[in-house]
C-alpha positions as CSV (number, residue, x, y, z in Angstrom):
1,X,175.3,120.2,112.6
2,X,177.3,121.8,114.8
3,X,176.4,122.1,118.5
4,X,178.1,124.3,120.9
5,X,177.2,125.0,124.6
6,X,175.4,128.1,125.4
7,X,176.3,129.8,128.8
8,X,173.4,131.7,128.2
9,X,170.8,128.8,127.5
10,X,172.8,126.8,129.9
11,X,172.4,123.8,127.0
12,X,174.0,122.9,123.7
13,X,172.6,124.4,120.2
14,X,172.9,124.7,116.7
15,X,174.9,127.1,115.9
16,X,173.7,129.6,113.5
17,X,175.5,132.4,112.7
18,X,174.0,135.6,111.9
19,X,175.9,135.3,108.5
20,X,175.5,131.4,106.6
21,X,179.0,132.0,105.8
22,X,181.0,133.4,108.4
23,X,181.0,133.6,112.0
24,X,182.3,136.9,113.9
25,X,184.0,136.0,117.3
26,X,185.6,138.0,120.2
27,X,188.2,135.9,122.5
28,X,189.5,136.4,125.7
29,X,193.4,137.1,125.7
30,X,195.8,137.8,128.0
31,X,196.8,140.6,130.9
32,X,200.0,141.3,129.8
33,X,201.5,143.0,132.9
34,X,202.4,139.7,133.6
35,X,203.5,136.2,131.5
36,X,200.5,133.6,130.6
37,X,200.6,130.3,133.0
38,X,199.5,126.9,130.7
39,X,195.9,127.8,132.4
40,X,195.8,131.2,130.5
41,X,196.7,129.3,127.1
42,X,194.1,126.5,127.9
43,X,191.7,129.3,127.4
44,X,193.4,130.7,124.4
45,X,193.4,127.0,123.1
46,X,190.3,126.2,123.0
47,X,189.4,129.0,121.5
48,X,191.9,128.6,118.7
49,X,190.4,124.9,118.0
50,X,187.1,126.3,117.8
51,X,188.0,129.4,115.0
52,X,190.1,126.4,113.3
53,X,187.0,123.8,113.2
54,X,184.8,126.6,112.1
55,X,187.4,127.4,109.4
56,X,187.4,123.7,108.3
57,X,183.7,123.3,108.4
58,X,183.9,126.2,105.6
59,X,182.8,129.6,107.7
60,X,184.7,132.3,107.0
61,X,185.5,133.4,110.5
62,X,186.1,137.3,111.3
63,X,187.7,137.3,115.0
64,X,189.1,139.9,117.4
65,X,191.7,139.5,120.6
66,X,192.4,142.1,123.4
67,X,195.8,142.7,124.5
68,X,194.8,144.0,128.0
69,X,198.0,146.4,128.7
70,X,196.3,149.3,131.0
71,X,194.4,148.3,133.8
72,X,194.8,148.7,137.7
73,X,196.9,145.7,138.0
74,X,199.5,146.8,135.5
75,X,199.5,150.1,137.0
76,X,200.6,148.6,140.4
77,X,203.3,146.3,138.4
78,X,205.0,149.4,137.1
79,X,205.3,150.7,140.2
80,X,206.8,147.9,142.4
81,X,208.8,147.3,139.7
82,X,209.6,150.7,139.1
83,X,209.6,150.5,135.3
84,X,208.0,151.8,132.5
85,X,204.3,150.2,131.7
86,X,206.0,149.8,127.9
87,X,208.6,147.9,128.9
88,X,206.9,145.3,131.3
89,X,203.9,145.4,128.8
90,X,206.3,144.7,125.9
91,X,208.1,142.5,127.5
92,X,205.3,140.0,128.1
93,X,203.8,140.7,124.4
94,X,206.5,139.6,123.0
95,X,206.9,136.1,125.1
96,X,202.8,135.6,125.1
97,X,203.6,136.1,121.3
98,X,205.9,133.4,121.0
99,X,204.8,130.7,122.8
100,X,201.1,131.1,120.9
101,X,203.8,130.7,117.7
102,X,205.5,127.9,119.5
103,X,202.2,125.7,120.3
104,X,200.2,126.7,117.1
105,X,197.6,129.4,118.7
106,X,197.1,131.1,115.6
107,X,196.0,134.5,117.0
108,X,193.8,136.6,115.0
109,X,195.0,139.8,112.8
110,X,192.4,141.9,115.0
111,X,194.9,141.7,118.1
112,X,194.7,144.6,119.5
113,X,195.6,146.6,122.5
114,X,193.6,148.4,124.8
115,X,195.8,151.2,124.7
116,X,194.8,151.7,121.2
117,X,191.7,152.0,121.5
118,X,190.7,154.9,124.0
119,X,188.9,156.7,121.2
120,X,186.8,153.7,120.9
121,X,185.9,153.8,124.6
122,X,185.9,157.4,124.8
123,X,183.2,157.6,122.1
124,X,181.1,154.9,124.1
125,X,181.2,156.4,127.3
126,X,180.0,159.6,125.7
127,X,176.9,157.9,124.1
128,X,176.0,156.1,127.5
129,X,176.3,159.0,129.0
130,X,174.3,160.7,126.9
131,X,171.8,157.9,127.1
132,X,171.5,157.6,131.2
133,X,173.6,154.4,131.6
134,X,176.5,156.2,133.3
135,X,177.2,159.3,135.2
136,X,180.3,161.3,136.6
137,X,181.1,160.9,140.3
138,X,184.0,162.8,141.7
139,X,185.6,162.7,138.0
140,X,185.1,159.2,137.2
141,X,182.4,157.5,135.4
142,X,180.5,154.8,136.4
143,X,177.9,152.3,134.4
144,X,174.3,151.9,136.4
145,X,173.7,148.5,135.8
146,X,169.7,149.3,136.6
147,X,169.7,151.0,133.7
148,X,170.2,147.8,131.2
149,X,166.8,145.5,131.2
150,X,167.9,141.7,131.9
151,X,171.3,142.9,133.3
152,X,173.2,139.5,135.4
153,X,171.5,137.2,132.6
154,X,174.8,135.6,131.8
155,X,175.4,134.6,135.6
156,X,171.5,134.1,136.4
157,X,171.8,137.3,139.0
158,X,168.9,137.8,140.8
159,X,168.3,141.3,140.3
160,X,165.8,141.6,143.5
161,X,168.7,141.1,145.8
162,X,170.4,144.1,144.0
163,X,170.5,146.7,147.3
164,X,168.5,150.1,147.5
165,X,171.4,152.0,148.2
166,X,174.0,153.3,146.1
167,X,177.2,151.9,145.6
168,X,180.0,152.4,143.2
169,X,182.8,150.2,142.9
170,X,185.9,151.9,141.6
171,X,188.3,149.2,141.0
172,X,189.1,147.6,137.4
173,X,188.9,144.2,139.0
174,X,188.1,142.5,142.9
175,X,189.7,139.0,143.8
176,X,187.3,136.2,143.5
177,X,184.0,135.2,142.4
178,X,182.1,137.4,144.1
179,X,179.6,140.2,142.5
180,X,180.0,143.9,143.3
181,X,176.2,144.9,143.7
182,X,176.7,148.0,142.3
183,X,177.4,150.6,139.8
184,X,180.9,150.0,138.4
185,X,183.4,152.4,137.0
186,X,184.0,153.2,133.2
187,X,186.8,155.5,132.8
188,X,189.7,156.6,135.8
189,X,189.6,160.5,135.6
190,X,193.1,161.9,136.5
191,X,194.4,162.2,140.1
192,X,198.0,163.1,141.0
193,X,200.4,161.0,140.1
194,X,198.8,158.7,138.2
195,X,201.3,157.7,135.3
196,X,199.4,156.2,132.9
197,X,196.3,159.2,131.2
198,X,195.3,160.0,128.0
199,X,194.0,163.8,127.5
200,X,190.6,163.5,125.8
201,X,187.4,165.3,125.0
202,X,186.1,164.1,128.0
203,X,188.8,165.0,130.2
204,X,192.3,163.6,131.4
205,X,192.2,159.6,132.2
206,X,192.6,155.9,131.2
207,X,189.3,153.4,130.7
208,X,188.8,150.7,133.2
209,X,188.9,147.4,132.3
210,X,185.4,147.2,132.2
211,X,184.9,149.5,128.6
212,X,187.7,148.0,127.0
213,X,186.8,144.9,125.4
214,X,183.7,146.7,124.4
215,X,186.1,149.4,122.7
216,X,187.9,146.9,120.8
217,X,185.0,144.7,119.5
218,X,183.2,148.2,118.2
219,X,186.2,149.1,116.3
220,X,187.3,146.0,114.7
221,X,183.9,143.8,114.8
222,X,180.9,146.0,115.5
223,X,178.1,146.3,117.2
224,X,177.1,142.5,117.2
225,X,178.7,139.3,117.0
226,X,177.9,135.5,116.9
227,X,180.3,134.0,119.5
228,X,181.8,136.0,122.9
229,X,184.5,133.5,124.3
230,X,186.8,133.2,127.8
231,X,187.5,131.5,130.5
232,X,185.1,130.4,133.5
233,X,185.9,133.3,135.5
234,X,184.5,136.0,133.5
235,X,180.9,134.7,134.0
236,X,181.4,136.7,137.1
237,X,181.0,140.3,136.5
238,X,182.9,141.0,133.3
239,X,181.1,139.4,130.8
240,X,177.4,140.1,131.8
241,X,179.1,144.4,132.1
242,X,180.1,143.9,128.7
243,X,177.0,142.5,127.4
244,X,175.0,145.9,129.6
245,X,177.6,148.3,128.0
246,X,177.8,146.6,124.6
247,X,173.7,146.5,124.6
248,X,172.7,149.6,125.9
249,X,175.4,151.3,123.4
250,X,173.4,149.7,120.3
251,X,170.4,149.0,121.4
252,X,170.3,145.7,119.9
253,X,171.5,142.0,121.1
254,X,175.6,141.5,121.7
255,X,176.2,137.8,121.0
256,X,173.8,134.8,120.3
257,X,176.5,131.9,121.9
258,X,178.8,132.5,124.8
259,X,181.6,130.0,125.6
260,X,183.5,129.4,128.7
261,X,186.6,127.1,129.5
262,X,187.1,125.8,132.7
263,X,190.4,126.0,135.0
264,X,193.4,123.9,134.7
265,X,194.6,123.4,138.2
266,X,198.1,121.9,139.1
267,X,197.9,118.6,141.7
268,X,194.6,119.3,143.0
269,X,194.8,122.9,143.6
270,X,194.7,126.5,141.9
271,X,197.6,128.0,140.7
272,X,198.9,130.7,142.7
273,X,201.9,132.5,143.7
274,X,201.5,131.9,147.4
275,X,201.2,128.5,146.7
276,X,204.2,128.5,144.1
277,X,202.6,126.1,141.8
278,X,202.3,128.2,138.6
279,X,203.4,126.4,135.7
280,X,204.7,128.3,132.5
281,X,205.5,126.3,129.0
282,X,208.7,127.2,129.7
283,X,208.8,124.9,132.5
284,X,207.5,121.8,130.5
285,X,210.1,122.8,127.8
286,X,212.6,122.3,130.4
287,X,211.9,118.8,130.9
288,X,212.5,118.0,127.2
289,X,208.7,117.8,126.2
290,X,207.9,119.3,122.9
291,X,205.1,122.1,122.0
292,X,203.3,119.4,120.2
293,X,202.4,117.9,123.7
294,X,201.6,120.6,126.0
295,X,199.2,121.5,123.1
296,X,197.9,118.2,123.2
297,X,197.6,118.2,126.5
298,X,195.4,121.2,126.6
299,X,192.7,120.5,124.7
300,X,192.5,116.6,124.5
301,X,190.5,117.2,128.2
302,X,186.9,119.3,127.2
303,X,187.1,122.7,128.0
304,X,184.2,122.8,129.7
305,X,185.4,120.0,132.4
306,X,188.2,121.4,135.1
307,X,191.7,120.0,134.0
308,X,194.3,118.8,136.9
309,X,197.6,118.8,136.1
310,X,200.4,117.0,137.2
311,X,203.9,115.6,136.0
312,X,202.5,112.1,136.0
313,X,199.8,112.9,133.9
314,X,201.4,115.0,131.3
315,X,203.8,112.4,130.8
316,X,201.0,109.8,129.8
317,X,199.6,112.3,127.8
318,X,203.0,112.8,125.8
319,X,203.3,109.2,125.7
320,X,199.7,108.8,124.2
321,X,200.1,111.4,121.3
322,X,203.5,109.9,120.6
323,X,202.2,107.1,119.6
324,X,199.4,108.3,117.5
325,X,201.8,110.2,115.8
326,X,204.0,107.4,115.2
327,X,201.2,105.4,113.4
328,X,200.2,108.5,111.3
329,X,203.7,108.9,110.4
330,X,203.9,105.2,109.8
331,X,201.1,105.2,107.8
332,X,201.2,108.2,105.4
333,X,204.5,107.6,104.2
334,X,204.2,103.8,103.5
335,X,204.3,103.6,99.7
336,X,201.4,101.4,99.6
337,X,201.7,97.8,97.6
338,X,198.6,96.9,97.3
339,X,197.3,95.9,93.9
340,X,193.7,96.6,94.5
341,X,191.8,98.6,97.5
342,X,190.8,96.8,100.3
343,X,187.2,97.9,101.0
344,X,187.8,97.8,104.7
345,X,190.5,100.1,104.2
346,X,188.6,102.3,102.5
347,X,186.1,102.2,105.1
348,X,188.4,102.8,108.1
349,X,189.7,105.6,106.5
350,X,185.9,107.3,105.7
351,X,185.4,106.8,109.4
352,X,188.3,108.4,110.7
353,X,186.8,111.4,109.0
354,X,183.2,110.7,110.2
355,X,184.5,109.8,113.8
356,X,186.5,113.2,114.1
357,X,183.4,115.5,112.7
358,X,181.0,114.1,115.1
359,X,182.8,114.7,118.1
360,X,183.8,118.0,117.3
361,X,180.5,119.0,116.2
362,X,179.5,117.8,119.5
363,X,180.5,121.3,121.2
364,X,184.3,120.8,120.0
365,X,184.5,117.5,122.2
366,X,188.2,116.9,121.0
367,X,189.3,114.3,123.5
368,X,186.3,111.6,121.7
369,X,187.0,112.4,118.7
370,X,190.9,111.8,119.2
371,X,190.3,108.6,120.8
372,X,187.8,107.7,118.1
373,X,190.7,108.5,115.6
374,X,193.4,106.6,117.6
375,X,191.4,103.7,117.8
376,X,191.0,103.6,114.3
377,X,194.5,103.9,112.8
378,X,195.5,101.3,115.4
379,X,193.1,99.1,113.1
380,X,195.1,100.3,109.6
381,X,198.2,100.0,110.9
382,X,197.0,95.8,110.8
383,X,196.1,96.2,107.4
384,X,199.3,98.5,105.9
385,X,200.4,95.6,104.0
386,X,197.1,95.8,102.3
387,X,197.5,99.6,101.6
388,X,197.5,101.2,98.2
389,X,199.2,104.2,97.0
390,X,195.7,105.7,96.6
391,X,194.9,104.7,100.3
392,X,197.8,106.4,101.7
393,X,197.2,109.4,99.6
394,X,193.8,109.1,100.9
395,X,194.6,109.1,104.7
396,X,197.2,111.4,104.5
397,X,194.8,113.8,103.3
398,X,192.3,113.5,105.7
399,X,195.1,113.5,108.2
400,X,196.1,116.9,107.3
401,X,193.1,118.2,106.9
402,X,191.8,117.4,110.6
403,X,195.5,118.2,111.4
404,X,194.5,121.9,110.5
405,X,192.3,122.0,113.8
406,X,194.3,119.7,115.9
407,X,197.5,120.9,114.9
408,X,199.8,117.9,116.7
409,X,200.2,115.4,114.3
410,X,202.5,116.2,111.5
């Protein structure tokens, strides 16, 4: 059965999804004011080996992906830059678009951005609104998070700490983990100047950040959904507003799972422009290493444990997943001579199978169940004298199958 870690539980469960066969995901994706680092795609990775190990376990998997292209920090991009939001925001698309081609992310059809859905967020703000979860303040709007029972559950908030009086928070996002005791904003109503507004039935403005994830997962997924995915850093604030906006919209639960990768940091430290330490895939391309291994590289570490980077390691990595490949390749295209099958064979290649579905059912734990796999073919590669053209039609099989998850091997 397959177990996945719960930020909400705070332990690992069966997952059950609401449907037998299918499971209904929402996943973190990127800001595209400015190009994904290889911390960004470690989230986007993991959650494209979990969709992928669903998929092979047999769920049909229905799944949904924000394109985050109006927010404050965009806003303040165009303007430095003094360009047009399309072109920087088009700009970034289309690279984010091809390295997720490039290293196998197989984003889902429901990629959409939050530009297109303003009528989605429009029609939740009037509802909550309507409802007594938010209110207009100097022609914005603002969520009360007092009025959602269990509000801060995600993060474990403790609510009696919450202050007495009023305080709005009118920024999309704040630097840091920090929480904003508060009421925070929904929609931006228009001021002078502002360059990016939409005219609307509730008046000329742009959503925060806040209401649009919640605007894209009503449109293209509905009200409720099995798994809400991202990266550490939304545990703070984001997702526990989504959850209070998602909830108080339907009236009925969000999500039963919630996932969260941890940060890959580069030689001990956070990325950061200050620190000029942000690595791109573009820079590991430029030392001649393939997509193969930077995907590799990015999920063979779990993604709930923090993942250091640096050029030392990433070279050991490459050299590791050259080698498995080289066996596999070795292996699967020997014609095989053997007269008769060699139980042990046989056996070897059943547990390669075994070996990889228990560690990934094992909250997608992709590291042991690649080691567990390596281990193994170094064991056939001994024996391919004893292989027979139904063996390596056998492992071949079962290579490419488990290949469909892992995506590095042929």
């Amino acid at each position: 059965m397959l177990m996945l870690y719960n930020t909400m539980t705070r332990r690992k469960e069966a997952f059950v999804p609401r449907d037998p066969s299918a499971a209904t995901i929402f996943t973190c994706g990127p800001s595209i004011y400015q190009r994904p680092h290889i911390g960004n795609y470690r989230t986007f990775m993991y959650e494209d080996i979990l969709q992928k190990y669903l998929e092979y376990r047999g769920y049909k998997v229905d799944r949904a992906m924000p394109l985050t292209d109006i927010e404050d920090k965009t806003i303040l991009e165009a303007v430095k830059k003094g360009e047009h939001i399309d072109i920087i925001t088009g700009s970034v698309e289309k690279i984010f678009l091809e390295e997720a081609k490039k290293l196998k992310i197989r984003l889902p059809k429901k990629t959409a951005r939050s530009s297109a859905c303003v009528d989605s967020a429009v029609r939740l703000i009037e509802r909550l609104i309507d409802t007594g979860h938010a209110y207009w303040h100097n022609g914005d709007v603002f969520f009360d998070p007092l009025t959602h029972k269990g509000f801060g559950r995600l993060y474990g908030l403790d609510m009696k700490q919450w202050p007495r009086r009023k305080a709005r928070f009118r920024r999309d996002t704040y630097r840091g983990n920090r929480w904003n005791r508060g009421d925070f904003i929904l929609w931006h109503g228009y001021r002078e100047g502002d360059i990016s507004t939409w005219g609307t039935r509730i008046g000329k403005g742009r959503p925060s950040w806040n209401i649009q994830d919640p605007s894209i997962i009503i449109r293209h997924l509905g009200g409720e959904i099995d798994i809400n995915c991202g990266g550490i850093d939304n545990i703070y604030r984001h997702h526990d507003y989504n959850i209070a906006i998602m909830e108080s919209y339907t009236g009925r639960a969000f999500a039963n799972y919630y996932m969260h990768g941890e940060h890959l940091i580069v030689n001990g430290k956070p990325m950061s422009k200050s620190r000029g330490n942000i690595v791109y895939p573009e820079d590991i391309f430029r030392r001649k290493f393939a997509a193969p291994e930077l995907r590799f590289y990015l999920f063979y570490t779990h993604y709930r444990s923090r993942l250091n980077y640096t050029p030392d390691r990433f070279k050991k990595s490459s050299a590791l997943i050259a080698d498995f490949r080289s066996i596999a390749h070795e292996l699967t295209g020997y014609p095989g001579k053997g007269k008769s099958r060699n139980p042990e064979i046989a056996s070897h290649i059943t547990a390669l199978r075994r070996e990889f579905d228990d560690a990934m059912d094992d909250d997608l734990d992709a590291g042991t169940a690649f080691d567990a796999m390596y281990r193994i073919l170094k064991k056939l590669i001994g024996l391919k004298n004893g292989f027979t053209a139904a063996d390596t039609k056998s492992l071949s099989s079962t290579l490419k199958n488990i290949d469909e998850v892992f995506g590095v091997i042929f």
